[in-house]
ROTORTOR-420792 format. One record per residue: residue number from 0; residue in three letters; x, z, y of N, C-alpha, C in turn. Coordinates in steps of 0.001 Angstrom, whole numbers, plus 500000, padded with zeros to 6 digits. Layout:
N
{NUM, ALA, {X, Z, Y}, {X, Z, Y}, {X, Z, Y}}
...
//
This chain:
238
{0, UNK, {279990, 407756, 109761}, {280798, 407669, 108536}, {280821, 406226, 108055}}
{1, UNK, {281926, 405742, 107337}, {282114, 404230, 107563}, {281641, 404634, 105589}}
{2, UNK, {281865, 402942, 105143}, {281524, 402964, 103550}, {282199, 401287, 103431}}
{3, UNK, {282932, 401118, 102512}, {283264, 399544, 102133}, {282104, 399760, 101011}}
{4, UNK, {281949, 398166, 100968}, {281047, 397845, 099684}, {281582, 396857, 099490}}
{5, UNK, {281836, 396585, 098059}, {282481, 395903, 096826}, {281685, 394514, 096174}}
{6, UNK, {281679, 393629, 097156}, {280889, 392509, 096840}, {281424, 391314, 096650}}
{7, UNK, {282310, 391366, 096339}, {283178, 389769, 095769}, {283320, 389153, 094849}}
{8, UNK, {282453, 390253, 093542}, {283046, 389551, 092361}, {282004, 388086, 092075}}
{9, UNK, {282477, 387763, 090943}, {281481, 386437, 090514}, {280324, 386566, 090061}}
{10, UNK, {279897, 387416, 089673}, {278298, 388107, 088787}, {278673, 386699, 087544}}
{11, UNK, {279318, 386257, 086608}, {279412, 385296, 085609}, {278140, 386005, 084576}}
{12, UNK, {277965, 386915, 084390}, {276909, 387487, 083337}, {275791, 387430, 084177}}
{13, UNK, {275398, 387257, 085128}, {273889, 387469, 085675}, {273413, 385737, 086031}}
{14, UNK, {274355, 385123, 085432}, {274257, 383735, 085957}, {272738, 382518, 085721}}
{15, UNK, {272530, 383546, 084267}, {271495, 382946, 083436}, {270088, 383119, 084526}}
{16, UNK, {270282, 383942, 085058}, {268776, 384463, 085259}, {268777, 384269, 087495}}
{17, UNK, {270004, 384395, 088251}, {270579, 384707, 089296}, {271849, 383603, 089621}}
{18, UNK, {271275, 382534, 089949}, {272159, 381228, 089910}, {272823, 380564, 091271}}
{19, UNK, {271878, 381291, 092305}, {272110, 381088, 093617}, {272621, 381935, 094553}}
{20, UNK, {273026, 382808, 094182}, {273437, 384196, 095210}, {274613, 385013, 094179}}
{21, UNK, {275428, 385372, 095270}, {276115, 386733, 094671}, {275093, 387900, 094162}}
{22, UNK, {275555, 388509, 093539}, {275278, 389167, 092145}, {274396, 390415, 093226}}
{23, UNK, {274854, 391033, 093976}, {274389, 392256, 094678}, {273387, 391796, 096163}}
{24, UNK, {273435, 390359, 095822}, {272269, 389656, 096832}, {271064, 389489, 095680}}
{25, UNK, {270947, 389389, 094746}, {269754, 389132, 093789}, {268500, 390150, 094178}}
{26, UNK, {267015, 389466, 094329}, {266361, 389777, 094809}, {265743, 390691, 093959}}
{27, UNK, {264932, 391630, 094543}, {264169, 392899, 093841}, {263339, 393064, 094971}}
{28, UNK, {262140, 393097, 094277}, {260743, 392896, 095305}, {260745, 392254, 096594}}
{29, UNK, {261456, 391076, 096614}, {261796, 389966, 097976}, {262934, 390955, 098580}}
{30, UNK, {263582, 391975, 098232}, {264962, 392108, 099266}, {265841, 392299, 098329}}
{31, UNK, {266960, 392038, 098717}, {268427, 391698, 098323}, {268606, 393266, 097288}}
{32, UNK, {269165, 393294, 096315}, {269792, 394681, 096115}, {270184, 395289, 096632}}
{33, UNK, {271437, 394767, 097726}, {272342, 395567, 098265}, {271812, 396164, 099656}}
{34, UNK, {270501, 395346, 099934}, {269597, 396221, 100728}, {269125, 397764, 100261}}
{35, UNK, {268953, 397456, 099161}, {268711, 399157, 098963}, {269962, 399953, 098590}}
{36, UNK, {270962, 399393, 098300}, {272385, 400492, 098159}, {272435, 401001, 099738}}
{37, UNK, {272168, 400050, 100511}, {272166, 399729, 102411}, {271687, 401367, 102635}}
{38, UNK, {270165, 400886, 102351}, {269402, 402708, 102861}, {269807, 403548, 102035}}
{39, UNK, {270031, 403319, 101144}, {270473, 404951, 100504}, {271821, 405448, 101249}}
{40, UNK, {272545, 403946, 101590}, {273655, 405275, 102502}, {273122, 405682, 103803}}
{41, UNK, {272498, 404739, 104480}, {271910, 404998, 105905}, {271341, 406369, 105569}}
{42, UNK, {270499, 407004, 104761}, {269431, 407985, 104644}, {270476, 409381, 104983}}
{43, UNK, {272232, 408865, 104059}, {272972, 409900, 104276}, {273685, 409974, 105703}}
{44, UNK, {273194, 408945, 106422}, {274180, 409241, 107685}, {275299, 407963, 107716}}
{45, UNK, {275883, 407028, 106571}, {276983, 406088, 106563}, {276063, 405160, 107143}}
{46, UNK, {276667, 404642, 108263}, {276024, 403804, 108719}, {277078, 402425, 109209}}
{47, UNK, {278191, 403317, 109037}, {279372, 401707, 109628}, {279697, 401141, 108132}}
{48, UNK, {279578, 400001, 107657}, {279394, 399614, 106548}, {280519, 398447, 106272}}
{49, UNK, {281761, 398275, 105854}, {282091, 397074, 105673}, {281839, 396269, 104532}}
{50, UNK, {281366, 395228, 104334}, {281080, 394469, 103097}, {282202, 393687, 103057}}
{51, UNK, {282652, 393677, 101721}, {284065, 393087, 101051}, {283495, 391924, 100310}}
{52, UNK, {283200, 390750, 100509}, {282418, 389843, 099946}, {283560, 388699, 099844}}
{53, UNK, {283535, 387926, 098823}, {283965, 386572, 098047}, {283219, 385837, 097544}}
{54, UNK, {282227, 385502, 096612}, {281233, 384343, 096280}, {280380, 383980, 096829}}
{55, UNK, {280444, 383204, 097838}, {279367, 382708, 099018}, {278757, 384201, 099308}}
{56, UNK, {280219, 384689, 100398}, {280115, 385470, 100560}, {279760, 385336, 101934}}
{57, UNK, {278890, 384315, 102532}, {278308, 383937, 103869}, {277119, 384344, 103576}}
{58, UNK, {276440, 384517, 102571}, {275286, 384303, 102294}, {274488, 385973, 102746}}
{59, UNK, {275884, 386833, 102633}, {275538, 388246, 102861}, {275922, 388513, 104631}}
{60, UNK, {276589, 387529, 104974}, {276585, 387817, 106393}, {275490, 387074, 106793}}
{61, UNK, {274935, 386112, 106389}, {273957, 385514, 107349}, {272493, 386378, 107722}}
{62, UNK, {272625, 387351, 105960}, {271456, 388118, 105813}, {271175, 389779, 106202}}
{63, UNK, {272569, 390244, 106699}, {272584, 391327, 107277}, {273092, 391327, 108795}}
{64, UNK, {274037, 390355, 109340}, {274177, 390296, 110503}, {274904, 391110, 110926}}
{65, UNK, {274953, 391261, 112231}, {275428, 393047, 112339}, {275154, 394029, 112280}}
{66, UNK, {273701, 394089, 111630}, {273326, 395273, 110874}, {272202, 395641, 111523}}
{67, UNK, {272123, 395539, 112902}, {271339, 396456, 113543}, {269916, 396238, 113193}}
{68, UNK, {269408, 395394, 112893}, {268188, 395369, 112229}, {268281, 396023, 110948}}
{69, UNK, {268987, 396685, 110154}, {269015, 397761, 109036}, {269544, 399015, 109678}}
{70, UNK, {269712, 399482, 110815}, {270060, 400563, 111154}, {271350, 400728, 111016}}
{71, UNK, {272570, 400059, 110853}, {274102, 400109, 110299}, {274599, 398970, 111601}}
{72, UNK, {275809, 399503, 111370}, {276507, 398273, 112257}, {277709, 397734, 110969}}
{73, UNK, {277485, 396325, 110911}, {277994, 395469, 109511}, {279331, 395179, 110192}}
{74, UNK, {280081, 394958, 109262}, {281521, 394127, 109300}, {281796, 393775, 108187}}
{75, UNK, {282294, 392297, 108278}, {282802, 391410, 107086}, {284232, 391359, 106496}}
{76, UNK, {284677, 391603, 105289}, {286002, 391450, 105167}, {285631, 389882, 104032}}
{77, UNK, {286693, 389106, 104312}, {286278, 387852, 102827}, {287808, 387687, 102354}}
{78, UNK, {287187, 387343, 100843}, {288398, 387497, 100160}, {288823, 385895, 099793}}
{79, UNK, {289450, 384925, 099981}, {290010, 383837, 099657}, {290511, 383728, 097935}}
{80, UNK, {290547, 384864, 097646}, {291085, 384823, 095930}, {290747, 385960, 095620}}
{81, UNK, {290343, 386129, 094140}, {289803, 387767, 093703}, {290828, 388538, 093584}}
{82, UNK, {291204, 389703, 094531}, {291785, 390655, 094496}, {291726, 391871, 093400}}
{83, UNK, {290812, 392215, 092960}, {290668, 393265, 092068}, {289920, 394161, 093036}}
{84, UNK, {289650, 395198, 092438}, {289124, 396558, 093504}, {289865, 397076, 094434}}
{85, UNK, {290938, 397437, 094111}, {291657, 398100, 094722}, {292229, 396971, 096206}}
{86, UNK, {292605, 395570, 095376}, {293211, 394748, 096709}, {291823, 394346, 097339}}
{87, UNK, {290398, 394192, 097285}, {289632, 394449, 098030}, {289628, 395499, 099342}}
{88, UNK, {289485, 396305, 098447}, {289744, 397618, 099448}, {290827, 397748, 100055}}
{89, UNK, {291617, 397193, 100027}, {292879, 397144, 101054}, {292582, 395746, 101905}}
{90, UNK, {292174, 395013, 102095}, {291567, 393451, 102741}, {290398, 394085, 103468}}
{91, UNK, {289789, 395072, 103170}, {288919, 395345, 104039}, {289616, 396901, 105077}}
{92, UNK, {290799, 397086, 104625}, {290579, 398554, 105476}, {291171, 397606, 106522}}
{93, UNK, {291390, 396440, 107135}, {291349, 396643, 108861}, {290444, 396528, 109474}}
{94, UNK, {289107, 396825, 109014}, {288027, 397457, 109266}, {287893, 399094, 109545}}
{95, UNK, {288742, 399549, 108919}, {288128, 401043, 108795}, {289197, 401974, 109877}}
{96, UNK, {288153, 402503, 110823}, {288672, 403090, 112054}, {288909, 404489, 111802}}
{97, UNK, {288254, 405134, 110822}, {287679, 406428, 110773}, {289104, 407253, 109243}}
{98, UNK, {289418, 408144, 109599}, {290194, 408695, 108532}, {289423, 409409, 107065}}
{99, UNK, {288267, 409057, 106584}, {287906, 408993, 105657}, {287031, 408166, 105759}}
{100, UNK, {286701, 407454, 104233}, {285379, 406700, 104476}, {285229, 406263, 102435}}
{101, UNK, {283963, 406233, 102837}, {283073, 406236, 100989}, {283881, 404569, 100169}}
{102, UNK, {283475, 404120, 099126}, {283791, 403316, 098349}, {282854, 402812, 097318}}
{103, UNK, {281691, 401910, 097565}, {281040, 401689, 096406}, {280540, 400659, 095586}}
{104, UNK, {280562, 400361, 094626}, {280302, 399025, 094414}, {278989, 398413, 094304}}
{105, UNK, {278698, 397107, 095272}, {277545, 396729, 095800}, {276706, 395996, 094367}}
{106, UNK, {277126, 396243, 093359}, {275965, 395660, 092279}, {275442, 397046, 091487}}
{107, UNK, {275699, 398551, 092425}, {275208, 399255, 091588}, {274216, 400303, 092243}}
{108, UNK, {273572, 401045, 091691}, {272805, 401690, 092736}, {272983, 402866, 092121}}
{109, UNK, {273293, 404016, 092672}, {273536, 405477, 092569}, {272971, 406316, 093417}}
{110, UNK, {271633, 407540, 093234}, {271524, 407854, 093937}, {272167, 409685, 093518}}
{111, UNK, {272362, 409925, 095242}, {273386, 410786, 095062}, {273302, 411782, 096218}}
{112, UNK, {274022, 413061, 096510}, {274113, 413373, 097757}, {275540, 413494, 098401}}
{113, UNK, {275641, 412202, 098890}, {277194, 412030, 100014}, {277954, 413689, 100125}}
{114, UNK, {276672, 413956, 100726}, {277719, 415103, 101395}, {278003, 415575, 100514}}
{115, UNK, {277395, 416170, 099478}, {278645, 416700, 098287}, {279817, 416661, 098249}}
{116, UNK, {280226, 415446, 098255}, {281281, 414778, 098030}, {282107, 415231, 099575}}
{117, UNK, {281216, 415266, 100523}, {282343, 415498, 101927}, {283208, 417072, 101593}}
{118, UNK, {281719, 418170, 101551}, {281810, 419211, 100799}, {283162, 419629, 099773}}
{119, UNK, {282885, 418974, 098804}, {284288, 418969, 097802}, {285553, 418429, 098309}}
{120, UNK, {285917, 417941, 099663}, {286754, 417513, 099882}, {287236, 418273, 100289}}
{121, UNK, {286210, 419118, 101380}, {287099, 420326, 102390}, {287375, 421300, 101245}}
{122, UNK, {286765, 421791, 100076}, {286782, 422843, 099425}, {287947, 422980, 098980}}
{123, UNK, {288297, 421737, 098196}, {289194, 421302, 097291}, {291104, 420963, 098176}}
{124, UNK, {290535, 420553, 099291}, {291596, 419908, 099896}, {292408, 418701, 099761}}
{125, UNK, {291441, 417636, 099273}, {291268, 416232, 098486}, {292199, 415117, 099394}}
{126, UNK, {292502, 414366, 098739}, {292847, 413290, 099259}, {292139, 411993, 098544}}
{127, UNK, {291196, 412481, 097799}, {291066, 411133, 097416}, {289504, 412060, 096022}}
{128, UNK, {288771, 411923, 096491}, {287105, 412082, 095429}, {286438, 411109, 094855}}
{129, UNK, {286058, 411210, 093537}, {285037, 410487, 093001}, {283949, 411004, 091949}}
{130, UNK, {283254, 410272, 092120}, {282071, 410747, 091079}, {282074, 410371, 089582}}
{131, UNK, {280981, 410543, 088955}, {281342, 410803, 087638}, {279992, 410796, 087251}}
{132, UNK, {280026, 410498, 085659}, {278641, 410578, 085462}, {278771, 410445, 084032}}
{133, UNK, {277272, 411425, 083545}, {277332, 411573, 081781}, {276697, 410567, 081197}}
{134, UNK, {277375, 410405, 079810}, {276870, 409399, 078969}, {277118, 409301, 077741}}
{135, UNK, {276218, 409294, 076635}, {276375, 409848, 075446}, {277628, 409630, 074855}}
{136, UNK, {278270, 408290, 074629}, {279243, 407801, 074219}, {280023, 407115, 074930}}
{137, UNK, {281009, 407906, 075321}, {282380, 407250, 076464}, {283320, 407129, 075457}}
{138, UNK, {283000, 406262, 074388}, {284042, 405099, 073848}, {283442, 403896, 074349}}
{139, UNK, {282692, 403499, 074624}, {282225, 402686, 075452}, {282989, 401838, 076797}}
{140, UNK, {283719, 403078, 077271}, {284258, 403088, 078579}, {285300, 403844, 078601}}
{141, UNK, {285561, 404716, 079660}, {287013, 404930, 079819}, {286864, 406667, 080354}}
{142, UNK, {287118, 407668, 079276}, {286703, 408923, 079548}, {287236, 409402, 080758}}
{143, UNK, {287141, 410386, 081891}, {287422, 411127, 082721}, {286726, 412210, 082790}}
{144, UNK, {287707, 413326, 083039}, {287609, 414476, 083104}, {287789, 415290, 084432}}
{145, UNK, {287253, 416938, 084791}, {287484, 417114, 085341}, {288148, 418113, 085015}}
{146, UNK, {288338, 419502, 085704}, {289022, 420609, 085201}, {289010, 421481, 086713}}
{147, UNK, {287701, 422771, 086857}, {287756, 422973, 088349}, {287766, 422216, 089312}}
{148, UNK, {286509, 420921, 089298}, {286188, 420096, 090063}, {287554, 419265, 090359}}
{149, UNK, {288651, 419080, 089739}, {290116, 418588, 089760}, {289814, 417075, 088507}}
{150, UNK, {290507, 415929, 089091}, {290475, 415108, 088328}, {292005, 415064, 087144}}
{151, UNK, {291724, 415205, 085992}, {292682, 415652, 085185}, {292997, 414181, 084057}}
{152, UNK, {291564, 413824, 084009}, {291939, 412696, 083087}, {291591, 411304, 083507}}
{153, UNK, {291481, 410184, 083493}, {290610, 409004, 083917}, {291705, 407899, 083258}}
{154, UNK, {290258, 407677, 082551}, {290329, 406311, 081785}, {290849, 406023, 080359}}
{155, UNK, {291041, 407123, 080242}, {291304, 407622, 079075}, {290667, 406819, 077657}}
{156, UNK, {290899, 406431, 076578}, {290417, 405330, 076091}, {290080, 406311, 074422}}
{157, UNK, {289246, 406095, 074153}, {289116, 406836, 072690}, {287519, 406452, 072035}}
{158, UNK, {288316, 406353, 070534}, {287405, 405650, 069938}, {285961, 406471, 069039}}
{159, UNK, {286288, 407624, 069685}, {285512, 408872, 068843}, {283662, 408423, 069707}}
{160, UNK, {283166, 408207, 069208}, {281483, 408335, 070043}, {280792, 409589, 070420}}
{161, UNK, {281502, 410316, 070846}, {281438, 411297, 071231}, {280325, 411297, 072988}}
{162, UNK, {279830, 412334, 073162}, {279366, 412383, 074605}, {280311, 412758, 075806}}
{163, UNK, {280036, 412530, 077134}, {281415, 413025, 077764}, {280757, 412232, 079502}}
{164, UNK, {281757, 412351, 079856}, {281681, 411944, 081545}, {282963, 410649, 082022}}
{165, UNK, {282191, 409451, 082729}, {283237, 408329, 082678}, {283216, 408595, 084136}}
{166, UNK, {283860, 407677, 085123}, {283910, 406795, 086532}, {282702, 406285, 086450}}
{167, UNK, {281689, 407053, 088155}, {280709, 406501, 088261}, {280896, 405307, 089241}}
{168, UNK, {281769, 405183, 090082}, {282433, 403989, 091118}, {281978, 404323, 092107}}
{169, UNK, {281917, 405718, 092812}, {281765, 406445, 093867}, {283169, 406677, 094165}}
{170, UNK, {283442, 406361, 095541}, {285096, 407293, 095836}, {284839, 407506, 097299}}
{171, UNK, {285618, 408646, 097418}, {285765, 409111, 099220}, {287514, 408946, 099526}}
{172, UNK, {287775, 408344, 100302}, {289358, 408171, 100373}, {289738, 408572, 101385}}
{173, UNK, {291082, 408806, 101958}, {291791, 408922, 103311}, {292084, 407408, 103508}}
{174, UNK, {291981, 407410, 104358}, {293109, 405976, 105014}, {293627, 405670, 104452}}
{175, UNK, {295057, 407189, 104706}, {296325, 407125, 104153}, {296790, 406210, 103014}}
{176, UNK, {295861, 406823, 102018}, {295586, 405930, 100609}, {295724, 404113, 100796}}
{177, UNK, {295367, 403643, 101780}, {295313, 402540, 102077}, {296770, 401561, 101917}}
{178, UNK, {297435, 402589, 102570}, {299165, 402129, 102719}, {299470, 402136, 101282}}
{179, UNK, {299634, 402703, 100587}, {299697, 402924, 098942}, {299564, 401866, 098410}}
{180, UNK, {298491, 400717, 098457}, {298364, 399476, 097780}, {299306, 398248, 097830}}
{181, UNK, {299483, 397932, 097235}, {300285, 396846, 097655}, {299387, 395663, 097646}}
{182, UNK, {299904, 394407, 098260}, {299087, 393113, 099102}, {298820, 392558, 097465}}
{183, UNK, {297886, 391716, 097231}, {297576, 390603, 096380}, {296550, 391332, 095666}}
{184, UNK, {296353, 391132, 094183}, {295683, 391620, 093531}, {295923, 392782, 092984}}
{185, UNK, {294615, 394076, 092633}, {295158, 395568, 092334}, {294187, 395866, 091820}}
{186, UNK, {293557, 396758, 090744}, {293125, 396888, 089938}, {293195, 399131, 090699}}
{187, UNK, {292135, 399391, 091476}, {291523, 400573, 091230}, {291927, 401266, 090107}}
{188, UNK, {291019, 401086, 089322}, {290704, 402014, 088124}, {291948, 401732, 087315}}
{189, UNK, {292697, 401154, 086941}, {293690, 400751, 086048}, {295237, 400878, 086728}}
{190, UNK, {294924, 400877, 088111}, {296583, 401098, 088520}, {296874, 401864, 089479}}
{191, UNK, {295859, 402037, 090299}, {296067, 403176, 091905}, {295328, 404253, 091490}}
{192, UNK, {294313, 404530, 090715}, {294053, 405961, 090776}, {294602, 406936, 089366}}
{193, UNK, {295162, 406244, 088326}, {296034, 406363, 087333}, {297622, 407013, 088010}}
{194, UNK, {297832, 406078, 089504}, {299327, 406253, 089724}, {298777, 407612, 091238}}
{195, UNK, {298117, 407648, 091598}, {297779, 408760, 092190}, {297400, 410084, 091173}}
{196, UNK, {296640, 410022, 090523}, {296604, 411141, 089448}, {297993, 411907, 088872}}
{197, UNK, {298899, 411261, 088975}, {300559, 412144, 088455}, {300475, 412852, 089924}}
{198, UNK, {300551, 414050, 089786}, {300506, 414870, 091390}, {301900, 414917, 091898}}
{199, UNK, {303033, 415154, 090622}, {304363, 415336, 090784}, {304943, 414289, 091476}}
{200, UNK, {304360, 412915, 091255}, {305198, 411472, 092025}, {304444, 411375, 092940}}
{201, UNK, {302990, 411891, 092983}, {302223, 411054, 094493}, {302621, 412052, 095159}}
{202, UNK, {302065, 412989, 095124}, {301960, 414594, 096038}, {300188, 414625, 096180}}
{203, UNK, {299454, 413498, 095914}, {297977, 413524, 096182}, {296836, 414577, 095396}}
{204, UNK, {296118, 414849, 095498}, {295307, 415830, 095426}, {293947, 415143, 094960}}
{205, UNK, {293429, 414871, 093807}, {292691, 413771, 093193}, {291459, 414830, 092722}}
{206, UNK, {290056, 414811, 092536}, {289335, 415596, 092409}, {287633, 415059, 092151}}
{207, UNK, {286536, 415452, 091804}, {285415, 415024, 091561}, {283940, 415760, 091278}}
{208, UNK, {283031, 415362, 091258}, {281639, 416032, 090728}, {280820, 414769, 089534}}
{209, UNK, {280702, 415658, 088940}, {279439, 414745, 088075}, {277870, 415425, 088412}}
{210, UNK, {277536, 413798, 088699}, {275991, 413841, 089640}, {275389, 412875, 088296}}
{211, UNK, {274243, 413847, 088243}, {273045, 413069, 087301}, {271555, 412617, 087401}}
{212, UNK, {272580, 412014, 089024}, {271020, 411186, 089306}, {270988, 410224, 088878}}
{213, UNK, {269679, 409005, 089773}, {269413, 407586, 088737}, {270882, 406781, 089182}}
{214, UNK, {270977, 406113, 087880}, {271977, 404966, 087926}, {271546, 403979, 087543}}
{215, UNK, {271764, 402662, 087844}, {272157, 401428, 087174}, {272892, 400230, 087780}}
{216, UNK, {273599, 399697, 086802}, {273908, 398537, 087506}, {273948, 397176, 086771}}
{217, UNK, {273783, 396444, 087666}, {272347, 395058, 087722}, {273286, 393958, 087227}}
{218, UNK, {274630, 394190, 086450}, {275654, 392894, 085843}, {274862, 392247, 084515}}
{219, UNK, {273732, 393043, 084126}, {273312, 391961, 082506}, {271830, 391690, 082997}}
{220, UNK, {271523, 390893, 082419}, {269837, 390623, 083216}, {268922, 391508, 082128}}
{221, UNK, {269102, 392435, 081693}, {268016, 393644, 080815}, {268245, 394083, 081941}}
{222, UNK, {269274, 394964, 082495}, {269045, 396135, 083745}, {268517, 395321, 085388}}
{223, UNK, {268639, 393710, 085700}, {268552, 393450, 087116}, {267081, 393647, 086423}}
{224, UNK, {266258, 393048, 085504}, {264801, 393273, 085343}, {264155, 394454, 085693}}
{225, UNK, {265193, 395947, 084566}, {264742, 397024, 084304}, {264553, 398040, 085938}}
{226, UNK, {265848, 397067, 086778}, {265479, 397698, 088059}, {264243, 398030, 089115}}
{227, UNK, {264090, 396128, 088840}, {262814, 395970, 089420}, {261597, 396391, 088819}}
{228, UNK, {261721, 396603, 087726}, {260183, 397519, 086923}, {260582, 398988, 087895}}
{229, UNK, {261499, 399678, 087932}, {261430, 400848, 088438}, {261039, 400845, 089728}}
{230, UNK, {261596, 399795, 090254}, {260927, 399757, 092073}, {259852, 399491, 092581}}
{231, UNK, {258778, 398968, 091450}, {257416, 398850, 091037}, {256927, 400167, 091013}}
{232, UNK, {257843, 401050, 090006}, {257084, 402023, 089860}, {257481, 403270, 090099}}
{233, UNK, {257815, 403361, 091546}, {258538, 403707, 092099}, {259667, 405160, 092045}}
{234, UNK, {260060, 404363, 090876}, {261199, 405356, 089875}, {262412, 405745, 091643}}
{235, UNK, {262549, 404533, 091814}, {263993, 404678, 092606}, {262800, 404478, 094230}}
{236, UNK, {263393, 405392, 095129}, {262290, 405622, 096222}, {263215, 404864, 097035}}
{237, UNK, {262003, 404115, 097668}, {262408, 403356, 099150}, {262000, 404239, 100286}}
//
């Protein structure tokens, strides 16, 4: 099972503390973060991995290689200008051989069970899954809903502090989906899964689970710290 990982952005907020490396290379107990996003997919079986990297984004090929010393076989996509999520993920699918494959972003760590997600695909008859996750107040962020494991709402913006379920930045895609983007910069969450969600204009079949395992992600230096206290103590298992 293949997986892009989402490593291009600038980390500008982790700068204070993480001055020399992309943001999802920052070290936690002498290895990289994105070493441990690495095994948690390996543990599920994803083992063809493309990394979508832009900010000395050599720095992640020099340190994973082709993988085989992590059990994965690596491939590099690099981005010359920040694409957004979505034009990431289209810069990296001439990498991707396989007619589905995962989506995650390499500054965050989610632990989870993949197959779920394979699971809900066949159930559902998906073209396109993501995860989800609770949190007291999704004015914060951008509400999504489900409705019979069906994605009904996303991104939804409201100012009520209410509790609820946002985008955890888990996705399982077809290919297909790939052709859909257009070249330059694209914005995921704000323009391709918004314009896939109308079922009547795509014909796509959009759908999800909310998983409440550990999360965090390592963009403010309270959580890259709070990580490494947990991997101390061994909140998040290696």
């Amino acid at each position: 099972m293949q997986a892009i990982l989402l490593a291009g952005g600038l980390g500008t907020r982790l700068r204070t503390v993480v001055s020399d490396r992309p943001k999802p290379m920052a070290l936690i107990e002498g290895k990289p973060f994105m070493e441990y996003v690495v095994h948690e997919l390996s543990r599920y079986g994803i083992r063809d991995i493309v990394f979508a990297v832009g900010y000395k984004g050599s720095m992640v090929e020099e340190y994973f290689g082709d993988g085989s010393a992590y059990g994965i076989k690596a491939s590099y996509a690099y981005e010359e200008e920040l694409l957004g999520t979505a034009g990431a993920i289209k810069n990296a699918g001439k990498h991707i051989h396989e007619g589905w494959f995962f989506v995650l972003n390499a500054d965050t760590f989610y632990q989870l069970d993949y197959r779920r997600m394979l699971k809900l695909r066949d159930e559902k008859n998906l073209d396109f899954a993501l995860v989800l996750r609770r949190v007291p107040d999704v004015s914060r962020y951008g509400r999504a809903v489900l409705v019979q494991d069906m994605l009904v709402e996303f991104n939804e913006k409201t100012t009520e502090p209410v509790p609820g379920t946002i985008n955890g930045g888990v996705y399982l895609m077809h290919k297909k989906l790939l052709e859909e983007i257009p070249a330059g910069k694209v914005s995921l969450e704000n323009e391709m899964i918004p314009r896939w969600l109308d079922r009547k204009k795509s014909g796509y079949r959009l759908g999800g689970m909310v998983n409440d395992g550990y999360f965090i992600d390592i963009g403010v230096p309270e959580d890259y710290f709070r990580f490494q206290e947990d991997v101390r103590k061994g909140v998040v298992v290696w």
